[in-house]
Structures are given as C-alpha cells and as structure tokens.
N, C-alpha and C positions, 0 to 999 in steps of 0.2 A: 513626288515621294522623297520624304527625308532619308535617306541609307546612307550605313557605314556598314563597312566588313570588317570583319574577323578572320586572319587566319590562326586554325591551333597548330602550334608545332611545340609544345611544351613536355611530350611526352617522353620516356627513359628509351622507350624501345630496347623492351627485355629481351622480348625472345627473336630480336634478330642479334644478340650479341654475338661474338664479338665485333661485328661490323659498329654497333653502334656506342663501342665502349670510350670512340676516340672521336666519332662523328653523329649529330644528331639524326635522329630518321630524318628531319626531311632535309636535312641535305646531301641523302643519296643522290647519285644517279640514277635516272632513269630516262632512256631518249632522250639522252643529250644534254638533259636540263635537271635541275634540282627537284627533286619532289616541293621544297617550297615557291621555286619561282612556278612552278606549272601551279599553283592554287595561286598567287599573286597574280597571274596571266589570269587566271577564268576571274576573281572577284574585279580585274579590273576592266573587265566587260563590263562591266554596269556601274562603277564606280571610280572616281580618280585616286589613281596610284598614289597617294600625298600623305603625311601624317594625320593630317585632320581625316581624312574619310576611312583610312584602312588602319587597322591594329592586328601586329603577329605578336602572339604569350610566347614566354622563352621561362625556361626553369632547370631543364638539363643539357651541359653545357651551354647554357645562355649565350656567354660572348662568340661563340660561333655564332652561333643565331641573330644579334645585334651588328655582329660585321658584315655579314651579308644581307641583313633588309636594309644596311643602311640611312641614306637619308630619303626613301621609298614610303616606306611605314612609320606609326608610330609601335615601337615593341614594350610590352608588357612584363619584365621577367616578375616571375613568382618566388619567393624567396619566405621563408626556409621552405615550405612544402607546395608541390606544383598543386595546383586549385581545381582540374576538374575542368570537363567540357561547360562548366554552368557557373562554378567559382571566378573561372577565367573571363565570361562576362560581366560576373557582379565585382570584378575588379576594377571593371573600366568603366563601372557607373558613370565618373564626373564627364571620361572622353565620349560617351555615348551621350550623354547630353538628351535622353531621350528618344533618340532615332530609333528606327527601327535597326535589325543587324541580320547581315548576312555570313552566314559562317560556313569556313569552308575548312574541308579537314585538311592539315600538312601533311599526310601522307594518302591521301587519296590518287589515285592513277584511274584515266580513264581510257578504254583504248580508238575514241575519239572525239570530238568537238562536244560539249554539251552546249544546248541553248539556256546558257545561263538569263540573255534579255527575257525570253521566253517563260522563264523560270521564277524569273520576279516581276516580270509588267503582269501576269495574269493574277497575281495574289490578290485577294480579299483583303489582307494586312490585318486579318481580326485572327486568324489561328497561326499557330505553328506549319510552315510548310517545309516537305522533307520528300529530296530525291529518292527514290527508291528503285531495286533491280528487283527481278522476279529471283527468288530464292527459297526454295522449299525445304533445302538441307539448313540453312543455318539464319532461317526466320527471324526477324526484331518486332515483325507487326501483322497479327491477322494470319499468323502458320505462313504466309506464302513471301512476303515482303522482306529484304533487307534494306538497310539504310546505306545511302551510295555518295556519303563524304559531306553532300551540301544541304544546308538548311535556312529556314529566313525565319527569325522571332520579331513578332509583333515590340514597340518599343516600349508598353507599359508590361510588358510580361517582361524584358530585360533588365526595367528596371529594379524590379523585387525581386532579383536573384542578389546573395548576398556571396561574399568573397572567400567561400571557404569550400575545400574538399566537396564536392558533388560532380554530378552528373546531369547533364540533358534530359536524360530518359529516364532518369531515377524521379527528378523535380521536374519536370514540365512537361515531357509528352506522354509519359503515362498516367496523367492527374488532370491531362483536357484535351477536349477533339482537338486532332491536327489533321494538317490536309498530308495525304501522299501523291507525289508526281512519279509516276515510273516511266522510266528510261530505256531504250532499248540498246543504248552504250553498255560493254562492259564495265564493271565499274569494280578494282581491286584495290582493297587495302593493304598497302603493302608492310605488314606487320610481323608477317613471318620469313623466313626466307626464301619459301617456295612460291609467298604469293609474289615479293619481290623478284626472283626469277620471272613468273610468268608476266608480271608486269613489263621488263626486260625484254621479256619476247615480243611484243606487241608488236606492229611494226605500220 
C-alpha cells in the first residue's frame, strides 16, 4: 500500500483560550508529551517519520508549529485563511501524489495504545474508514458513534478535494459509505479545557 499521513494541527483553538492565545493546541501538554508529537508517534506506526511520507497544516501560529516538526515532516501552513479538515488535503494535492492518506487529528488524546497497524492493514482502501468511540450524548454517525481523531481516505477521493475552507464530514463522509472501526480506547478531544484536564488525568 502506497500511504502518507497527515497530521492536522492548523486549528485557533478558541475555546481553550487563553492557553491557546500564545501556544498552538497541539502543542499542549499532555503526559509528558505534546499533543502533536503523540499523533506524530501513532501516524508513525505505519508510516516513516520523513517529509516525503508524513505532512502537519500549520495556520495559527504557524512558526510554532514549523519549529517543532522540524526536519520530521513536511508542514503545510495555510495562509491567509486555515482550509478545513478537507481543504488542508486538497492543499497537498502535488505532496500526495496520489496515495492514499491517513489523517490523524493534533489534538486527539487517547487514554491508551491504539492499533493503528490494525487500523490500516484491514482496509478495503475503497471507502472512507473512521475510528470511532461509542457515544450517544454527542453522536457524528448513526445517533450512537463519535469520531475518535483518526481516519484513512482512499487516494482518488483525496485527490478531488480542492484547497479551500471545508470540511471532512461536510464533503466526503456524508455524501458516501464509510467504514466505522470502534475502539474501546477513550478517546478525548482536547478542545475544551475540561476535556484537556481530563485528558491530563489519564494516567
């Protein structure tokens, strides 16, 4: 299988301000580690850590973001307006080259190991596949599902996503079957700052 990852860490991270007015979300703490290197860790389970295979979006405060992935990734910043979980792949058309992409969210926290090999050797590579937790207060699919940070898009569906303001869910998973893998990891977004506390607490 051809793959590249994605990490997104392009986002303002409103409503954790003011933590996030000086530092991007994912380069909180959490256990120790950044919220972006722990999704760097999981995509590079299945993929090498190099600029050719892995790309992180940067938009607000960017240059945080470009000093710490370094010479790791290739980084993406969006300028003047960050692009969207779906913009930000149809920005890397030329770096995707076609492949298929595994995308994983910069601020996702899990409160243990997921089987990301697992996660991508069992794929069809013909639909959309998307970790998910059991969630019935705050559902994305089917009343019962939430979405749990990681995803794999087939490589001709990536390539028709185009470079502007969208959505994942807006453009591609609600407009064709996708597969759902549910997890029995916690899986917290840490967006707000109580989910970032409880994230915190994990241990």
């Amino acid at each position: 299988m051809t793959l590249a990852a994605l990490v997104l860490a392009a986002g303002r991270g409103e409503r954790l301000r003011p933590l996030t007015d000086h530092t991007p979300k994912p380069l909180l703490d959490v256990g120790g580690t950044t919220l972006l290197d722990a999704a760097l860790a999981r995509v590079a389970a299945v993929v090498s850590l190099t600029p050719r295979d892995v790309a992180v979006n940067a938009h607000w405060l960017a240059d945080q973001i470009v000093a710490a992935v370094g010479d790791r990734a290739h980084v993406s910043v969006e300028e003047p307006d960050a692009l969207g979980t779906a913009g930000a792949v149809g920005a890397l058309h030329d770096w995707l080259a076609g492949r298929d992409v595994l995308i994983a969210n910069g601020d996702a926290w899990f409160s243990g190991p997921v089987d990301v090999r697992r996660f991508v050797g069992e794929w069809d590579r013909t639909r959309p596949r998307l970790l998910v937790v059991a969630d019935a207060e705050r559902p994305d699919f089917e009343q019962r599902w939430r979405f749990a940070g990681l995803s794999l898009l087939p490589g001709a569906v990536a390539a028709a996503l185009e470079p502007v303001p969208s959505g994942l869910y807006e453009v591609v998973w609600s407009r064709t079957p996708v597969e759902l893998v549910p997890t029995d990891v916690e899986a917290i977004d840490c967006g707000t700052p109580e989910d970032l506390a409880r994230a915190r607490s994990l241990r």
